[in-house]
N, C-alpha and C positions, 0 to 999 in steps of 0.2 A: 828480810821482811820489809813491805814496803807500806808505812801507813799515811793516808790523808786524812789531815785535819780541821774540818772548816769549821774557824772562829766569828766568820762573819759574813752575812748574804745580803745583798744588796738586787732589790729589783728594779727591775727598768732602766737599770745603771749603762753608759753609755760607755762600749770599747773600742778601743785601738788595738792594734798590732804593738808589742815592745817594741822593736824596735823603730814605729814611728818616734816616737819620746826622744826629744835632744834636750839633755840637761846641759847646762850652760850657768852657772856663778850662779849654783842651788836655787835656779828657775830651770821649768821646763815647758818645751816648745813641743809644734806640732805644727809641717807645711800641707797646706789646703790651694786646689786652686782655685782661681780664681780669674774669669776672662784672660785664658791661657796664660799667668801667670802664679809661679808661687810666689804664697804668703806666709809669711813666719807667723803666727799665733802662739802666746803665754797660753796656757793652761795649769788647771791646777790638779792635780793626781790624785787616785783615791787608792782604792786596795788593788792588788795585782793577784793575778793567778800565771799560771807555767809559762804563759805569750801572751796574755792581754793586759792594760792597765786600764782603768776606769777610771774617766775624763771628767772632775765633777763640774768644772766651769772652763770657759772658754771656746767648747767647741759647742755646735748643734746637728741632731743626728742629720739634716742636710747638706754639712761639708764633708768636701771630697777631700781624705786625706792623701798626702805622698806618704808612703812608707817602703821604699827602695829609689835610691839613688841622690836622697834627700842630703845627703853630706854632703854634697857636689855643688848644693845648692846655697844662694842666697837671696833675703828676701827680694822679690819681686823681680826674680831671674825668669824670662820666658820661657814657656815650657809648652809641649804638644801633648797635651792627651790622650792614651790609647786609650779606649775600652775595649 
Protein backbone atom coordinates (compact mmCIF):
# COMPACT_ATOMS: atom_id res chain seq x y z
CA UNK A 1 0.00 0.00 0.00
CA UNK A 2 1.11 3.17 -1.18
CA UNK A 3 0.29 6.35 0.77
CA UNK A 4 0.86 10.28 0.18
CA UNK A 5 1.28 12.44 2.67
CA UNK A 6 1.12 16.30 2.22
CA UNK A 7 2.56 18.15 5.24
CA UNK A 8 2.80 21.30 3.36
CA UNK A 9 1.41 23.40 0.12
CA UNK A 10 3.05 26.22 -1.12
CA UNK A 11 1.46 28.52 -3.78
CA UNK A 12 2.92 30.20 -6.58
CA UNK A 13 6.14 28.42 -5.35
CA UNK A 14 8.73 28.42 -8.05
CA UNK A 15 10.18 24.72 -9.60
CA UNK A 16 13.04 23.32 -11.09
CA UNK A 17 13.77 19.83 -12.23
CA UNK A 18 15.96 17.78 -9.22
CA UNK A 19 18.25 17.16 -10.96
CA UNK A 20 19.01 20.85 -12.07
CA UNK A 21 20.10 21.36 -8.12
CA UNK A 22 24.17 21.02 -7.62
CA UNK A 23 24.85 20.94 -4.13
CA UNK A 24 28.39 21.88 -3.53
CA UNK A 25 29.91 22.55 0.45
CA UNK A 26 25.89 22.45 1.72
CA UNK A 27 25.23 25.41 -0.94
CA UNK A 28 23.20 24.88 -3.78
CA UNK A 29 23.48 25.94 -7.37
CA UNK A 30 21.36 26.17 -10.50
CA UNK A 31 23.05 27.10 -14.26
CA UNK A 32 20.72 29.70 -16.21
CA UNK A 33 21.84 31.15 -19.44
CA UNK A 34 22.68 33.92 -20.24
CA UNK A 35 23.84 35.63 -23.66
CA UNK A 36 24.95 32.14 -24.74
CA UNK A 37 26.69 31.51 -21.78
CA UNK A 38 26.19 29.51 -18.41
CA UNK A 39 25.91 30.88 -15.17
CA UNK A 40 26.36 29.28 -11.85
CA UNK A 41 23.64 30.91 -9.58
CA UNK A 42 23.37 30.01 -5.40
CA UNK A 43 19.98 29.42 -4.68
CA UNK A 44 18.17 28.60 -1.70
CA UNK A 45 15.80 25.42 -1.64
CA UNK A 46 12.51 24.95 -0.11
CA UNK A 47 10.33 21.78 -0.08
CA UNK A 48 10.75 19.04 -2.61
CA UNK A 49 8.21 16.75 -4.09
CA UNK A 50 9.14 13.24 -6.43
CA UNK A 51 11.28 15.60 -9.24
CA UNK A 52 10.77 19.17 -8.40
CA UNK A 53 12.51 21.31 -5.74
CA UNK A 54 11.07 24.82 -4.91
CA UNK A 55 13.60 27.70 -5.62
CA UNK A 56 12.65 30.30 -2.79
CA UNK A 57 15.51 32.76 -3.72
CA UNK A 58 17.81 33.31 -6.30
CA UNK A 59 16.20 32.37 -9.37
CA UNK A 60 13.19 34.43 -11.25
CA UNK A 61 10.43 32.58 -13.11
CA UNK A 62 12.23 34.39 -16.29
CA UNK A 63 15.51 32.31 -16.17
CA UNK A 64 16.36 29.79 -18.42
CA UNK A 65 17.54 26.96 -16.52
CA UNK A 66 20.20 24.14 -17.64
CA UNK A 67 19.16 20.91 -16.22
CA UNK A 68 21.13 18.23 -18.51
CA UNK A 69 24.51 18.32 -19.23
CA UNK A 70 25.11 20.84 -16.47
CA UNK A 71 28.09 18.82 -14.75
CA UNK A 72 30.01 19.31 -17.79
CA UNK A 73 29.79 22.67 -17.15
CA UNK A 74 31.48 25.73 -15.53
CA UNK A 75 30.54 29.05 -14.68
CA UNK A 76 30.44 31.00 -17.80
CA UNK A 77 31.41 28.08 -20.18
CA UNK A 78 29.69 28.93 -23.65
CA UNK A 79 26.83 27.28 -24.49
CA UNK A 80 24.27 27.13 -27.68
CA UNK A 81 20.87 27.04 -27.03
CA UNK A 82 18.29 24.69 -28.42
CA UNK A 83 14.77 25.25 -28.05
Amino acid sequence: MKVDLFLEQVSDALLVPEEAVIALDKKHFVYITNDNKAIMKEVEIGIRNDSKIEIIDGLTPKDKIIYMGQEKLKNNSLIKVID
